[in-house]
C-alpha positions in Angstrom: 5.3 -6.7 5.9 5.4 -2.7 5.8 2.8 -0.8 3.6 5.3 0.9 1.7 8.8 0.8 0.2 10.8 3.3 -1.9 12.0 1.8 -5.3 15.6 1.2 -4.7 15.9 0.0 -0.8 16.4 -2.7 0.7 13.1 -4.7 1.9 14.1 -6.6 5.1 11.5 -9.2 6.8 11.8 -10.9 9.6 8.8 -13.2 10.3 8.3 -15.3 13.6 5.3 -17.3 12.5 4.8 -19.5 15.3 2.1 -21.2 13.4 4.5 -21.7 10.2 8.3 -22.1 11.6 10.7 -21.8 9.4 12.0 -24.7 10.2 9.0 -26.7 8.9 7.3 -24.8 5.8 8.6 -21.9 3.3 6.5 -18.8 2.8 6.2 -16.7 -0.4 4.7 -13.4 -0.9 2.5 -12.7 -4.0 2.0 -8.7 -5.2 -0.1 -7.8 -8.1 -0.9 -3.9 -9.1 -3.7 -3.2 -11.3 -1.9 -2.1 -14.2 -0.1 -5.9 -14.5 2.6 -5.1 -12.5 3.8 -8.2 -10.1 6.2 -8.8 -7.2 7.0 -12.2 -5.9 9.3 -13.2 -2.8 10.3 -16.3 -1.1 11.5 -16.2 2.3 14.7 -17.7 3.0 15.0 -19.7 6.8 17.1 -18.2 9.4 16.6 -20.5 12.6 12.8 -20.5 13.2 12.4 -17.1 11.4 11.3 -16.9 7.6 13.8 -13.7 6.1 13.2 -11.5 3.1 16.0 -9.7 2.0 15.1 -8.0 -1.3 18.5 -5.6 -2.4 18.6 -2.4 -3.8 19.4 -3.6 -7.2 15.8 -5.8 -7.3 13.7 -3.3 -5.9 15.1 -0.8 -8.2 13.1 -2.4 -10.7 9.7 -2.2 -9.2 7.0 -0.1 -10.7 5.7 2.4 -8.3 2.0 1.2 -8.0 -0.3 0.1 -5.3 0.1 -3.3 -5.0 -2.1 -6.1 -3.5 -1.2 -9.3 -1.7 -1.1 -12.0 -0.2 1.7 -14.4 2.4 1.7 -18.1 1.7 3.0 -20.3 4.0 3.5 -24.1 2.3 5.0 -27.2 4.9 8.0 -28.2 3.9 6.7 -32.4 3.9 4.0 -32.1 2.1 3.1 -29.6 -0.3 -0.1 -30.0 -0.1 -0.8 -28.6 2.9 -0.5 -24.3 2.2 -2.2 -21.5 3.6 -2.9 -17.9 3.3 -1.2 -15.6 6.3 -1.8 -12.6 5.7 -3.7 -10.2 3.4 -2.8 -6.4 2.9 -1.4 -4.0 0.1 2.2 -3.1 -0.5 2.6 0.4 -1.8 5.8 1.1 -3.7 7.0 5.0 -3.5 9.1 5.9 -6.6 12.9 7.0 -6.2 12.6 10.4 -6.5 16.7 10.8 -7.0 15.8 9.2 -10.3 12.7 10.5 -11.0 12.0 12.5 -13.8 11.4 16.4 -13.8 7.6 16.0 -13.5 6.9 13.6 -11.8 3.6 13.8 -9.4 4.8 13.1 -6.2 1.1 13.1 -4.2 -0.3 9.8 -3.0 -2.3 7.4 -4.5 -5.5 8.4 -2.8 -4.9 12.3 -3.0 -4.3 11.5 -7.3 -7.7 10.0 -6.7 -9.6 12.5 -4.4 -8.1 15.2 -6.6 -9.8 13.5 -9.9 -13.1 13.3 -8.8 -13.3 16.8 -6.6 -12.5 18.0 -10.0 -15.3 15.9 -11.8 -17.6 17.1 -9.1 -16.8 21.0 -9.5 -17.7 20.5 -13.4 -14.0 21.1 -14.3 -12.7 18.4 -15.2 -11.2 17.8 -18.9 -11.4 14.7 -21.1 -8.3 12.9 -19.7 -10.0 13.1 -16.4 -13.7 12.0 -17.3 -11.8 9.3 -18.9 -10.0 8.1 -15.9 -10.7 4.5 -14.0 -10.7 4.5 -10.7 -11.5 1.0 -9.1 -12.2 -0.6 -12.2 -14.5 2.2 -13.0 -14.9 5.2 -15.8 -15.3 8.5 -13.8 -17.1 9.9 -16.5 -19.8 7.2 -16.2 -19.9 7.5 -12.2 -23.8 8.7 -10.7 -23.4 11.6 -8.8 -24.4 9.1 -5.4 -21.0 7.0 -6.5 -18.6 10.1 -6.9 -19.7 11.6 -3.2 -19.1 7.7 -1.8 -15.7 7.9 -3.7 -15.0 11.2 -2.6 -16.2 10.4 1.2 -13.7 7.3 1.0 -10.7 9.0 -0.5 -10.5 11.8 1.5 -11.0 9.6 4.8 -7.6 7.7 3.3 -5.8 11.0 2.3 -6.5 12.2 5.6 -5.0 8.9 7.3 -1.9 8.8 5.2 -1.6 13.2 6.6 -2.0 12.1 9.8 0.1 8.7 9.6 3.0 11.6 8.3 3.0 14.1 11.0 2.8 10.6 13.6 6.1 9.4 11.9 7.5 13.2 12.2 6.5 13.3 16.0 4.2 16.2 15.1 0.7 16.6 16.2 -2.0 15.2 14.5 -4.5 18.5 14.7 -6.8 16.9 17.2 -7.4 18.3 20.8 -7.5 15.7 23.7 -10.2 17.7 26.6 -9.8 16.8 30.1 -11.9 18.2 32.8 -11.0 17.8 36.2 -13.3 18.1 39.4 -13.1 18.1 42.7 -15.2 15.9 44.9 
């Protein structure tokens, strides 16, 4: 499953599960964001190979949010018998050829890191101090929790940078040293 998807592609799977073929259970995919937003796909069976093949026109429809979720795979003869594959988060980018004037186009984690740098240098306005990050008010964050936040954030945000220039085939700012000597 990838991380991400733009709002508007096509998502297409192709899953060997040699534990769960194709041929003997289905498997779904469950996606919930924190703001109520869900996703659900079932796999459709091609050979021993479970395919998702989500068009343009559904995917158009999904909210750009962070989503997490789970794989399912259920056997076929008894229904009984399911299992959880996989675990991970499906981000979905907006379409920014449909995207309004305004719209913010950094990342989850850099919206997040940006909030509480701001809370942290004292300039942060209502809106912000009333922001929830992780199920928690920002405003009623200890001093201790927005550094931890901060520390996290900015490890992620600095991930997703380097993740970028990788997919670009730039360099990722880090120096490799090798010293050579001579026996």
């Amino acid at each position: 499953m990838p991380s991400a998807i733009t709002a508007g592609d096509t998502l297409l799977v192709s899953l060997g599960l040699t534990a769960y073929p194709a041929t003997e259970w289905t498997v779904t995919f469950s996606f919930r964001a924190a703001e109520g937003s869900a996703i659900d796909l079932t796999a459709t069976a091609s050979g021993s190979y479970h395919l998702i093949n989500e068009g343009p026109t559904s995917t158009v429809n999904w909210m750009a949010e962070r989503y997490s979720g789970f794989g399912r795979a259920t056997n076929i003869a008894d229904a009984t018998l399911a299992q959880v594959f996989w675990r991970g988060e499906l981000e979905v980018l907006p379409n920014l050829a449909t995207a309004e004037g305004d719209y913010d186009t950094r990342s989850w984690a850099k919206k997040c890191l940006d909030l509480i740098e701001a809370v942290l240098q004292g300039k942060a306005s209502r809106d912000v101090l009333n922001s929830t990050i992780a199920g928690q008010s920002i405003g009623r964050m200890t001093p201790e929790q927005l550094w931890l936040m901060r520390d996290r954030f900015k490890a992620e945000y600095q991930a997703e940078q380097a993740a970028d220039a990788a997919a670009q085939g730039k360099g990722q700012g880090s120096n490799i040293c090798i010293r050579f000597t001579l026996p």
